[in-house]
C-alpha positions as CSV (number, residue, x, y, z in Angstrom):
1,X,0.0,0.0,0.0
2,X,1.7,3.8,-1.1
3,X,1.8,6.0,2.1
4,X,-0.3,8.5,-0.2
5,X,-3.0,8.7,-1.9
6,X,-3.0,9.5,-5.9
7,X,-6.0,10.2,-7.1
8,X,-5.3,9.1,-11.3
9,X,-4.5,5.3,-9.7
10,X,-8.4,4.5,-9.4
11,X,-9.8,7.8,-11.8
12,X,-12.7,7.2,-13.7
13,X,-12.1,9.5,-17.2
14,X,-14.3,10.6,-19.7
15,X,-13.5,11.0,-23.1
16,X,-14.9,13.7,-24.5
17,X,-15.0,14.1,-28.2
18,X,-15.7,17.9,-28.8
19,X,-16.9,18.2,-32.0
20,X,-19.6,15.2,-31.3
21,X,-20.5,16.5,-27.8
22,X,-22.7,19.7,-27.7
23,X,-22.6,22.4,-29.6
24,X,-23.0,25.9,-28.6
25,X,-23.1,27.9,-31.8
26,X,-25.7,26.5,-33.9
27,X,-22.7,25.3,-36.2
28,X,-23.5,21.8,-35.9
29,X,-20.2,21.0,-34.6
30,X,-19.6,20.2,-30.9
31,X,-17.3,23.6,-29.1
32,X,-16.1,24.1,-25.9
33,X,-18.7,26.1,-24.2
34,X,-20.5,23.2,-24.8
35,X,-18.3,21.1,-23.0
36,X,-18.6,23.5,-20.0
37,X,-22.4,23.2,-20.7
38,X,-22.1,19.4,-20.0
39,X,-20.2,19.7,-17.2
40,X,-23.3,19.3,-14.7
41,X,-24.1,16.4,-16.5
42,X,-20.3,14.1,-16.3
43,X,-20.7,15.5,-12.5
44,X,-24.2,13.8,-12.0
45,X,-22.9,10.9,-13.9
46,X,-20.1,10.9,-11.2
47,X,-16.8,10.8,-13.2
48,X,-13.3,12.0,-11.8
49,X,-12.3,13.9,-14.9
50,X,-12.5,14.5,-18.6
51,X,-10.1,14.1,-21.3
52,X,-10.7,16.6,-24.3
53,X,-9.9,15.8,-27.9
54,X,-7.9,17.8,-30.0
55,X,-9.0,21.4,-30.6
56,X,-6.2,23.2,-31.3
57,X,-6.0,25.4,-34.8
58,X,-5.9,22.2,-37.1
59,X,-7.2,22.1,-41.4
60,X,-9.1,18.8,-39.5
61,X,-7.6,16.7,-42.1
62,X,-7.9,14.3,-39.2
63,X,-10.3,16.1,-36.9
64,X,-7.7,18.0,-34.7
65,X,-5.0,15.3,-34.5
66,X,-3.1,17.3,-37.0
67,X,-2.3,20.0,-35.2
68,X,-1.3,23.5,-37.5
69,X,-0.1,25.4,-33.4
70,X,-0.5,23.4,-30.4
71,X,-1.0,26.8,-28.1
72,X,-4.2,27.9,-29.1
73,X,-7.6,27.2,-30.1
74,X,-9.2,26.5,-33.1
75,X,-11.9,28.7,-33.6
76,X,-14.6,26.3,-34.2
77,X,-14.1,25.1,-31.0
78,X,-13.9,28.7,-29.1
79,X,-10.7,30.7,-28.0
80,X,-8.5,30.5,-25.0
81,X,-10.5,33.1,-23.1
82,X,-13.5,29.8,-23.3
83,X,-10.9,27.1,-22.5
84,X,-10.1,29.2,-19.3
85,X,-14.1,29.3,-18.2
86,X,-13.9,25.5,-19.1
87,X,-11.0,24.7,-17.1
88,X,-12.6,26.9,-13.9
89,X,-16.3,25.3,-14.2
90,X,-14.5,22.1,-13.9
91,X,-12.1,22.8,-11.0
92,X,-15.7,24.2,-9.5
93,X,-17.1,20.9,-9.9
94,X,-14.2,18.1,-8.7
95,X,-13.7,17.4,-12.5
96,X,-10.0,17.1,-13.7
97,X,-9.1,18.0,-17.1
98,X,-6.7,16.3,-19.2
99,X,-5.6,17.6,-22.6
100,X,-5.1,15.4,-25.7
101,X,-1.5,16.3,-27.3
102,X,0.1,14.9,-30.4
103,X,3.9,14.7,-30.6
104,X,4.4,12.5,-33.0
105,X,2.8,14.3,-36.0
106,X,2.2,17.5,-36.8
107,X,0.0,19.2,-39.7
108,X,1.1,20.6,-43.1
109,X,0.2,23.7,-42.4
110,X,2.1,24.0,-39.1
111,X,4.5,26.9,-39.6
112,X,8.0,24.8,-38.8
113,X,6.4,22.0,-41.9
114,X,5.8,25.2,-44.0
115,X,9.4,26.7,-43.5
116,X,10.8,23.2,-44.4
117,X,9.0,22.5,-47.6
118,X,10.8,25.8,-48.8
119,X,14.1,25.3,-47.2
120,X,17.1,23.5,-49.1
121,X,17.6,19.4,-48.7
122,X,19.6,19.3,-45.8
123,X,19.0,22.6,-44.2
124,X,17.8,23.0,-40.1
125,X,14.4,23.5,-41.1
126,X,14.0,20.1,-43.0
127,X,16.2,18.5,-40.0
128,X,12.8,18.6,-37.8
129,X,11.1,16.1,-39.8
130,X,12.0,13.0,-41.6
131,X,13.2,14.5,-45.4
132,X,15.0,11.9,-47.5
133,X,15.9,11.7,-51.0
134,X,14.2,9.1,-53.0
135,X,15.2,5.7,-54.4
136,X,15.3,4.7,-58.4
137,X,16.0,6.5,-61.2
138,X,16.0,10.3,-60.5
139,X,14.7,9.5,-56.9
140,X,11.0,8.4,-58.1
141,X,10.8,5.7,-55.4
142,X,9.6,6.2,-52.2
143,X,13.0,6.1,-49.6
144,X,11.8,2.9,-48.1
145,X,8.7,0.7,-48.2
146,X,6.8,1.8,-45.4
147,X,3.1,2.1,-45.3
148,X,1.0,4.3,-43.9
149,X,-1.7,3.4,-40.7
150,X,-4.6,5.0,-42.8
151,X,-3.4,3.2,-46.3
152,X,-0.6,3.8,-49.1
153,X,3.1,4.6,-48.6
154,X,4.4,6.6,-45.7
155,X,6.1,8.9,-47.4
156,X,5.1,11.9,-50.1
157,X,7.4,13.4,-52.6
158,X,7.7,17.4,-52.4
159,X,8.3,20.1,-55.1
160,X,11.2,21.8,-54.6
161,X,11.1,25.6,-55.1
162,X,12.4,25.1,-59.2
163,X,9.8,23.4,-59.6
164,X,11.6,19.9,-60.2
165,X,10.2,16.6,-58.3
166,X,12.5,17.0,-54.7
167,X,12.9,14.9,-51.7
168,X,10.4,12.9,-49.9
169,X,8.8,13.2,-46.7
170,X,7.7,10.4,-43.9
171,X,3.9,10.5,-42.4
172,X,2.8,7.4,-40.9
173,X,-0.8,8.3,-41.0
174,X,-1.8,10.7,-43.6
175,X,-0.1,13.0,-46.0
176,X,-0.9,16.1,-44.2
177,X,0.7,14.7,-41.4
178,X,4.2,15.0,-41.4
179,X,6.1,13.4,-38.4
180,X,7.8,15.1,-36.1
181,X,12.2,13.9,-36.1
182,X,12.6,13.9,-32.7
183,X,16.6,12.6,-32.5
184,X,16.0,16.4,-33.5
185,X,16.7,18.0,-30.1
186,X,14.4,21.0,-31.3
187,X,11.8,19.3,-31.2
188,X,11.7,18.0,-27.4
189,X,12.4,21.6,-26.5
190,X,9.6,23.0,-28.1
191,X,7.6,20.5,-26.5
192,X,8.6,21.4,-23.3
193,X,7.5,24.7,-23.8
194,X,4.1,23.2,-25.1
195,X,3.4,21.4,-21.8
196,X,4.1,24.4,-19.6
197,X,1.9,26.4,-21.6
198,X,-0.7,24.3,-20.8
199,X,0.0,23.4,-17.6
200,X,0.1,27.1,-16.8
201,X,-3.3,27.2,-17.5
202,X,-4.6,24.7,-15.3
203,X,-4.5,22.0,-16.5
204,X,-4.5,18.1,-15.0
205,X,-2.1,16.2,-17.3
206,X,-2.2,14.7,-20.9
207,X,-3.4,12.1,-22.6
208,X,-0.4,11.5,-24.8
209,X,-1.3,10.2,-28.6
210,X,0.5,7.6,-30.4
211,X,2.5,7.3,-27.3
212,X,5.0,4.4,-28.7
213,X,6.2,6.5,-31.3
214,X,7.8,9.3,-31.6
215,X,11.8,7.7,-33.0
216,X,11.9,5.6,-35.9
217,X,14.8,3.8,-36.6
218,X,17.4,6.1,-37.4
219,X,18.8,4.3,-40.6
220,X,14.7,4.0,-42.0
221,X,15.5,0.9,-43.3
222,X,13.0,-1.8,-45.3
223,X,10.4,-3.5,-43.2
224,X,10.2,-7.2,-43.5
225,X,6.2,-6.7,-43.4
226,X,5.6,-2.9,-44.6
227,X,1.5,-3.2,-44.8
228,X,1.3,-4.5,-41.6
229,X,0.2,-1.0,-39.9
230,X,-2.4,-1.0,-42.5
231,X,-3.7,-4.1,-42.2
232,X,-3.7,-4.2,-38.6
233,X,-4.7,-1.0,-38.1
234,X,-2.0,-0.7,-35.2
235,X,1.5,0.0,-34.8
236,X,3.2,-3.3,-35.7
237,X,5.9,-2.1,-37.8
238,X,9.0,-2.3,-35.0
239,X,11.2,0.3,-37.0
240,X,8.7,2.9,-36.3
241,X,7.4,2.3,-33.4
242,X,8.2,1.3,-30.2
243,X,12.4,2.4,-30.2
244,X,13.7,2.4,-27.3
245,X,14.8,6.1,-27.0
246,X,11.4,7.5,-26.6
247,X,11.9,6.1,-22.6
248,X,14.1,9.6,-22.3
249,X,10.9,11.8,-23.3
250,X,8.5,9.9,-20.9
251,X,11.1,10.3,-18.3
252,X,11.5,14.4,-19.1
253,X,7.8,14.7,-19.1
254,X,7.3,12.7,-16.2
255,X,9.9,15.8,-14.6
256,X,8.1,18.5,-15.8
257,X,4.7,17.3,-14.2
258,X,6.4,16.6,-10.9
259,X,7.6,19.8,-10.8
260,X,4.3,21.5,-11.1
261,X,3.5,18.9,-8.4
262,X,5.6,19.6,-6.4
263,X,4.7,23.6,-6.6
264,X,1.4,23.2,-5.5
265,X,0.4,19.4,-4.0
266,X,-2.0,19.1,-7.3
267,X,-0.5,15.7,-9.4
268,X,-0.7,16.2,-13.2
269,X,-1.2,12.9,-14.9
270,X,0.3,11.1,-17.9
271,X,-1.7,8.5,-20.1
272,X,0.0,7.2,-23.4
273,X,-1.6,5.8,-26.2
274,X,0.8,3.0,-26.4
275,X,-0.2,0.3,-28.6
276,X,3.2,-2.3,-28.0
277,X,2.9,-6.7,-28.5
278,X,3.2,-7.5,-24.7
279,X,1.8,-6.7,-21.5
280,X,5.4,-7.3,-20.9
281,X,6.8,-4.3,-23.2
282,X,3.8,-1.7,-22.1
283,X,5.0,-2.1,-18.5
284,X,8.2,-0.2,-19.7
285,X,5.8,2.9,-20.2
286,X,4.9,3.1,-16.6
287,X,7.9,2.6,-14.4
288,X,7.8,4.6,-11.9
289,X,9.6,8.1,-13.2
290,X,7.7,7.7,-16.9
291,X,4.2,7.8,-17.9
292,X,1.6,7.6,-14.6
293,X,-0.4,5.5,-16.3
294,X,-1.0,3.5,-20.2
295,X,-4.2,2.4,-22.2
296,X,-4.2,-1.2,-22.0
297,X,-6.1,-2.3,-25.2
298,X,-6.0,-6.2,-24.2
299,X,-9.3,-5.5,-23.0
300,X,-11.0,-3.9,-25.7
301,X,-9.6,-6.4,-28.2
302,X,-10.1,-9.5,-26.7
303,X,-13.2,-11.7,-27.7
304,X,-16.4,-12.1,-25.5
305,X,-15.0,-15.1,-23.8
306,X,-14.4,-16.0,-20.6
307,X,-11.2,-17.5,-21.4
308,X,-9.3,-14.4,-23.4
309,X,-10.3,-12.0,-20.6
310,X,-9.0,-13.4,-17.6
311,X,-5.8,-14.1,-19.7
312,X,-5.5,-10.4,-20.7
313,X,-6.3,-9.3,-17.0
314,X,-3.5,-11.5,-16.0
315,X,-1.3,-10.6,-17.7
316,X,-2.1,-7.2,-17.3
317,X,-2.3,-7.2,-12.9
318,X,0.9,-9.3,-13.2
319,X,3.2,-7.3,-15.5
320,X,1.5,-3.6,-15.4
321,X,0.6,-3.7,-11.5
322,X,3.8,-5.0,-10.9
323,X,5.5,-1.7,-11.5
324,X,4.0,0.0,-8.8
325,X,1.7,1.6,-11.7
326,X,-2.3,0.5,-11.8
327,X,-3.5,-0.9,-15.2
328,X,-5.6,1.8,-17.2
329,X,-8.8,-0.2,-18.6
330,X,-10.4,0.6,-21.8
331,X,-13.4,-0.8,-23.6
332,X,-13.6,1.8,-26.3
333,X,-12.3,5.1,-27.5
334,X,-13.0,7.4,-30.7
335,X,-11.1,5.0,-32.7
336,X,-13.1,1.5,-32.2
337,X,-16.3,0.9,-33.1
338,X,-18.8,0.8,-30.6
339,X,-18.9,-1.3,-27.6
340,X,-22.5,-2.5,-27.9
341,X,-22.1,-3.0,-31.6
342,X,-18.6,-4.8,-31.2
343,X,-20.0,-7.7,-28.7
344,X,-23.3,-8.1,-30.7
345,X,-21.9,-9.4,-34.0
346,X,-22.6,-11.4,-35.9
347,X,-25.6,-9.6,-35.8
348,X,-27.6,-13.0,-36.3
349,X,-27.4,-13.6,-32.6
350,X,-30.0,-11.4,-31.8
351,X,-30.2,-7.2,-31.4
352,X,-30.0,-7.7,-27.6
353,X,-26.9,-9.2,-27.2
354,X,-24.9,-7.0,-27.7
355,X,-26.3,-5.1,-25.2
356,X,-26.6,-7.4,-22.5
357,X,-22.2,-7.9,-23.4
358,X,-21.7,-4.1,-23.0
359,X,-23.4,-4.0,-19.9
360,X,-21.7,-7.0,-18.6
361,X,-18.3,-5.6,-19.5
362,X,-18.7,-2.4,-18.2
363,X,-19.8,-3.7,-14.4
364,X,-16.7,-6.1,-15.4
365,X,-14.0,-2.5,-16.2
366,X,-15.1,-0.9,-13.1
367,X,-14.7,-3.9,-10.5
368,X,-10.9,-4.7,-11.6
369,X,-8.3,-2.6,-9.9
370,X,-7.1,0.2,-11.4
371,X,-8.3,3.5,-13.7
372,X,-10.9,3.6,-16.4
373,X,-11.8,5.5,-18.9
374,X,-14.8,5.7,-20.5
375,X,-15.9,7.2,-24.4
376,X,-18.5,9.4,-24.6
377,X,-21.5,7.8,-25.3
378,X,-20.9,4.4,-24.0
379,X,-23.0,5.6,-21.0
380,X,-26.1,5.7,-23.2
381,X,-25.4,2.1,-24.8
382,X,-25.4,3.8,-28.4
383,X,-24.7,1.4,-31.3
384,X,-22.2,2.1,-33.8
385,X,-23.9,3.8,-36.9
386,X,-22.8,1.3,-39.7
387,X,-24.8,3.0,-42.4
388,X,-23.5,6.6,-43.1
389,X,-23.3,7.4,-46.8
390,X,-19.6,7.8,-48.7
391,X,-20.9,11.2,-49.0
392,X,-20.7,11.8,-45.4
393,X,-17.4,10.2,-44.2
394,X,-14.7,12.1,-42.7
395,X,-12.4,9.1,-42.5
396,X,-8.8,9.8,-43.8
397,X,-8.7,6.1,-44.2
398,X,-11.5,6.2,-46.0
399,X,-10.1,9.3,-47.9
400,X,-7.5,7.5,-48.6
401,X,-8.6,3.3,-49.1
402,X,-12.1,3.8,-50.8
403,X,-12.7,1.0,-47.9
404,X,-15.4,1.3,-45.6
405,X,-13.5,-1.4,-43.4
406,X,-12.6,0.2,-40.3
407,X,-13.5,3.5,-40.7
408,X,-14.1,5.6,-37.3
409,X,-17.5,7.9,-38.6
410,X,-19.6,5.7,-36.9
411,X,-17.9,5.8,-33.4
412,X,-18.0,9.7,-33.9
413,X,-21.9,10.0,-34.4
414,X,-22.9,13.4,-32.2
415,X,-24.5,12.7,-28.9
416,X,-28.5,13.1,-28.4
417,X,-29.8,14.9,-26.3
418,X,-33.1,15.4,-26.2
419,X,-36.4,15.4,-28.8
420,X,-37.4,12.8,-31.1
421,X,-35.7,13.8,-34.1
422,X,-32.1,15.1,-34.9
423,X,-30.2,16.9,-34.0
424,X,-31.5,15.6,-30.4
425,X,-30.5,18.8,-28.9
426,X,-26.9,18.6,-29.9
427,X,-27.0,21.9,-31.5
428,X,-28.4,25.0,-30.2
429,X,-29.1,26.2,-33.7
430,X,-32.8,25.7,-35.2
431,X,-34.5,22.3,-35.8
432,X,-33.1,22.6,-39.2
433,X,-29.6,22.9,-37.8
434,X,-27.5,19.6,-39.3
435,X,-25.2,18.4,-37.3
436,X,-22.0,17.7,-39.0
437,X,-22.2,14.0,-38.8
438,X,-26.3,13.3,-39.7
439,X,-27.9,10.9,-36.6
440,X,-29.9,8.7,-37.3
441,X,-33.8,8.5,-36.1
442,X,-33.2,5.7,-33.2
443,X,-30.9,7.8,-31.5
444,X,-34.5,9.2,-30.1
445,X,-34.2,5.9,-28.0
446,X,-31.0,6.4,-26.8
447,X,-31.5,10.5,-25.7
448,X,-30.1,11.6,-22.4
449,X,-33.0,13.0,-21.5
450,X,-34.9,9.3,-22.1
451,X,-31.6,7.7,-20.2
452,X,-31.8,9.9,-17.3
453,X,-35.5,9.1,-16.6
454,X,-35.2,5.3,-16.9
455,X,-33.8,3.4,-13.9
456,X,-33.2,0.4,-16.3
457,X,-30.6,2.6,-19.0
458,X,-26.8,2.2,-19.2
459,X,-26.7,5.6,-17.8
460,X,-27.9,4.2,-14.3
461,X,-26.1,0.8,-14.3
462,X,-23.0,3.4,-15.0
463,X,-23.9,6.0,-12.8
464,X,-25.0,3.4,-10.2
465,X,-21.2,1.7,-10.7
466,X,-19.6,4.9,-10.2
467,X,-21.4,5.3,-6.9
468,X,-20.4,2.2,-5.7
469,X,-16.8,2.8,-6.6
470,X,-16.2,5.5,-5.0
471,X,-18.0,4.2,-1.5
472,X,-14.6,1.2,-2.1
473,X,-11.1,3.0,-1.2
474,X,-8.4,3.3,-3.2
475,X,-9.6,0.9,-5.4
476,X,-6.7,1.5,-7.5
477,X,-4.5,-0.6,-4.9
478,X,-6.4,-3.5,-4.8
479,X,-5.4,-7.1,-5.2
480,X,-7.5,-9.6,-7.3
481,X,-7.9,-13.4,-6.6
482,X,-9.8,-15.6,-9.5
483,X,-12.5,-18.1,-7.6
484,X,-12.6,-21.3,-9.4
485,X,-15.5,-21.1,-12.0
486,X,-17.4,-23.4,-14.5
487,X,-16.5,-22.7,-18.3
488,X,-17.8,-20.0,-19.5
489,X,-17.7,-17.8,-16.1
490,X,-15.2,-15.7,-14.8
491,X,-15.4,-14.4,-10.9
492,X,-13.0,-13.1,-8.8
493,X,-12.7,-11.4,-5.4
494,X,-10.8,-8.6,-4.6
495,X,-8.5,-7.6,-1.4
496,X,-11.6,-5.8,-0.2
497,X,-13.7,-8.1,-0.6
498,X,-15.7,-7.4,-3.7
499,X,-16.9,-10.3,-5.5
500,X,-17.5,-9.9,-9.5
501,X,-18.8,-12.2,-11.8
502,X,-19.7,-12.7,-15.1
503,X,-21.4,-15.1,-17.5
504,X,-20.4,-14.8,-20.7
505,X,-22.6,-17.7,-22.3
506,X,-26.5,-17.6,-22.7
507,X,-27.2,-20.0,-20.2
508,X,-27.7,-19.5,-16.1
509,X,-25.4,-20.9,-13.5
510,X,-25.0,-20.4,-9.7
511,X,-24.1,-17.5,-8.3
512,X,-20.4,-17.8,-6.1
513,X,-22.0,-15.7,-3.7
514,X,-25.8,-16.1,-1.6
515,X,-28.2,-13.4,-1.5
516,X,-28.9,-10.5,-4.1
517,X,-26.1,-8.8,-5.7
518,X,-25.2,-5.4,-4.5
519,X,-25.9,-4.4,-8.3
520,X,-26.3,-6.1,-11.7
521,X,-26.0,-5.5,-15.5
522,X,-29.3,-7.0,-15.6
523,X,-32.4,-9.0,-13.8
524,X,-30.2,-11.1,-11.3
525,X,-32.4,-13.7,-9.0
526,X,-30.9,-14.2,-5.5
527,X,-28.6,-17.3,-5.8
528,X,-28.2,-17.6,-10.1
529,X,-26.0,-15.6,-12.4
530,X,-28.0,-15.1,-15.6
531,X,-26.6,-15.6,-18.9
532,X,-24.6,-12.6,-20.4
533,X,-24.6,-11.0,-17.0
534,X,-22.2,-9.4,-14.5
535,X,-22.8,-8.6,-11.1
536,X,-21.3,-7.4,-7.8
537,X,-21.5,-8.7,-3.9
538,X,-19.4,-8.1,-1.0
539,X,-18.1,-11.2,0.4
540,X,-18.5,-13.1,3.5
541,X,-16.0,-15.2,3.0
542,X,-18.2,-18.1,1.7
543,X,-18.1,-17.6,-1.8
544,X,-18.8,-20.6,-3.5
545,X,-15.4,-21.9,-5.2
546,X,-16.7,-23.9,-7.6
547,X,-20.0,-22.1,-8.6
């Protein structure tokens, strides 16, 4: 047990999506103010803090996470002047405020990329980024085979101010976003001076994007598989992700937060994004003087099956825990498709399942030790909207694949509200307003308003969770100890005694502890565990150990 208390060990975050939260303007696209506007709401809901996209000035190539200057505000979201009201409402209300920052890429229109496309090969300016000439006959070819996340090779050929065919540049998501060459020490100072900035202002920590990156290899050679970020969809490729000298930046902005810490008694928090192959490997992230705390997408990924998530939470108590850290849980983010859609396929198995799953897993996320974070929506149980027209996506990967596989649209849907019929009170404008991604009619079902006033909603059995969390201390410290179950069923207790279960298959079995469950994802009879159904009890020491 630590002799103090951090509060980011058992936090409960909220991601908020700005553009798709609540709009202020009448613009149809979500803003600040209406963050602050919401703020009443995440309190009653009774999270610990909020983590806001990207709304610095950005062309939204990628919707903010390719930033043009990371020390301001893009005016569709508000100013600076807003962001301070934001940042005070919250304080006002308990609710911490983490910001989203992206290091690893920047926009093409950020005024260091603009100064190095008309700079000389080899000058200082082109030195912040990865410039290379290109291979073949009068340097057609790309300067290695790398592919892209979002599709197509990594790297884009530039016209030189003559106007002949000049060097090439690397992006490892889309063309207008160049990454940053941080073996570069420019580039660590400036963002150094980027976190103060923000930190001046306020703020609770970052939520660090693309987290693993940063270096690539610094000879760029051929991958062995160079579609695999593509096709995955993740950073596989090991010479660009993952090296082993982006420990030193963690480690520096580990520092700088500790200072402000130390200034003031408030801890600032670090979250990565790191996507690495092991449990094992994104341990090295959160030893003790780097990042406070890492997704760990195990969770999110692993199959509705008993067997796959105890192994991922395993693994994960066993390697992550181990450093003194406590695992960050995850069931979805801006970049997945929705929970309730995601557990319910095929969609043959009935329109409730996947339901009943997301319930389950949520009551599952919040009992294991550690933080959570939750995407916005996810509290409502909203679907992933699978039928947007092409006319209508955003994507980049679709942008850039003409695939509709694993696009992020329908993840990105704007919240309802209130009303019967879009835009569900997302925008302030008139009834006519659009918002900028269209919602479709059954979103009337899944309204705030209609969740608010209906004990039986996702909203309660989250709000209801929450509760109950925070009555357990320091959950973030506990222990975990798996009960023997039957196949198909996973339960465990934890060092304070709170007994979870769940039933991943359709049929019931006993429950490992008498009496009625302190609360349930669904109708739970004293005694039985229904099928596709979690639920919680505090032990008396007689859990059943073989169910």
């Amino acid at each position: 047990m630590l002799s103090k208390y951090h509060w980011w060990r058992d936090a409960v975050i909220y991601q908020v999506y700005v553009r798709s939260f609540l709009d202020s303007t009448g613009d149809g696209i979500g803003d600040l103010a209406g963050v602050r506007a919401g703020l009443p709401y995440l309190k009653k809901l009774g999270v610990d803090g909020i983590w806001l996209s990207p709304f610095y000035p950005s062309p939204q190539h990628d919707h903010g996470y390719d930033v043009a200057d990371y020390c301001d505000v893009d005016r569709l979201f508000g100013d600076l002047a807003e962001f301070d009201l934001l940042v005070a409402a919250a304080r006002r209300l308990g609710i911490k405020v983490l910001l989203d920052i992206v290091p690893n890429h920047c926009s093409s229109e950020h005024a260091w990329f603009e100064e190095a496309l008309n700079a000389e090969p080899g000058s200082a300016a082109r030195a912040r980024f990865h410039f290379a000439d290109g291979r073949g006959v009068d340097g057609d070819e790309p300067p290695n085979n790398w592919h892209s996340m979002f599709g197509g090779p990594a790297w884009s050929r530039v016209t030189e101010e003559d106007g002949r065919a000049g060097q090439w540049y690397l992006h490892m998501f889309a063309p207008e976003q160049p990454d940053w060459n941080w073996r570069n020490p420019e580039i660590g100072a400036e963002f150094d001076r980027i976190l103060r900035f923000w930190l001046d202002r306020g703020i609770d920590g970052f939520r660090i994007d693309v987290a693993a990156g940063l270096y690539k290899h610094p000879e760029l050679p051929d991958s062995d598989d160079p579609e695999a970020d593509a096709r995955t969809r993740d950073s596989v490729n090991p010479l660009a992700w993952n090296q082993p000298e982006v420990h030193r930046v963690w480690r520096q902005w580990r520092s700088i937060c500790e200072e402000y810490t130390a200034r003031d008694g408030r801890e600032r928090l670090l979250v990565g994004e790191v996507s690495v192959p092991t449990a094992r490997e994104h341990a090295l992230y959160v030893r003790s003087d780097e990042l406070h705390q890492a997704f760990f997408f195990d969770l999110l990924s692993a199959p509705w099956e008993a067997d796959a998530f105890r192994k991922v939470i395993s693994e994960a108590m066993q390697d992550i825990a181990g450093t003194g850290s406590t695992v960050t849980w995850v069931l979805n983010n801006h970049d997945q498709v929705r929970t309730v859609t995601r557990y319910g396929e095929p969609a043959t198995e009935g329109s409730g399942l996947g339901a009943a799953r997301a319930r389950a897993a949520a009551l599952l996320m919040l009992a294991l030790p550690g933080a959570a974070y939750i995407y916005q929506g996810e509290e409502l149980g909203l679907p992933e909207v699978v039928d947007l027209p092409d006319d209508v996506l955003t994507d980049p990967i679709f942008r850039r694949t003409g695939s509709r596989a694993r696009i992020r649209d329908g993840c990105r849907v704007p919240l309802p509200w209130s009303g019967q019929a879009s835009p569900f009170g997302f925008t302030s404008g008139a009834e006519s307003a659009k918002p900028w991604l269209p919602q479709p009619e059954y979103f009337a079902e899944y309204a705030t308003d209609r969740a608010l006033a209906d004990t039986r909603s996702f909203w309660h059995l989250y709000r209801d969770g929450l509760q109950l969390r925070a009555a357990l201390p320091q959950l973030g410290e506990g222990t975990l100890r798996w009960l023997d179950s039957p196949p198909g069923v996973l339960a465990f207790v934890r060092g304070d005694g709170l007994v979870c279960a769940v039933n991943f298959g359709t049929a019931p079995t006993p429950a490992p502890v008498s009496g009625t469950p302190l609360l349930s994802s669904g109708p739970c009879p004293a005694g039985v565990l229904p099928g596709s159904t979690a639920a919680w009890w505090m032990s008396d020491g007689t859990e059943s150990s073989a169910l």
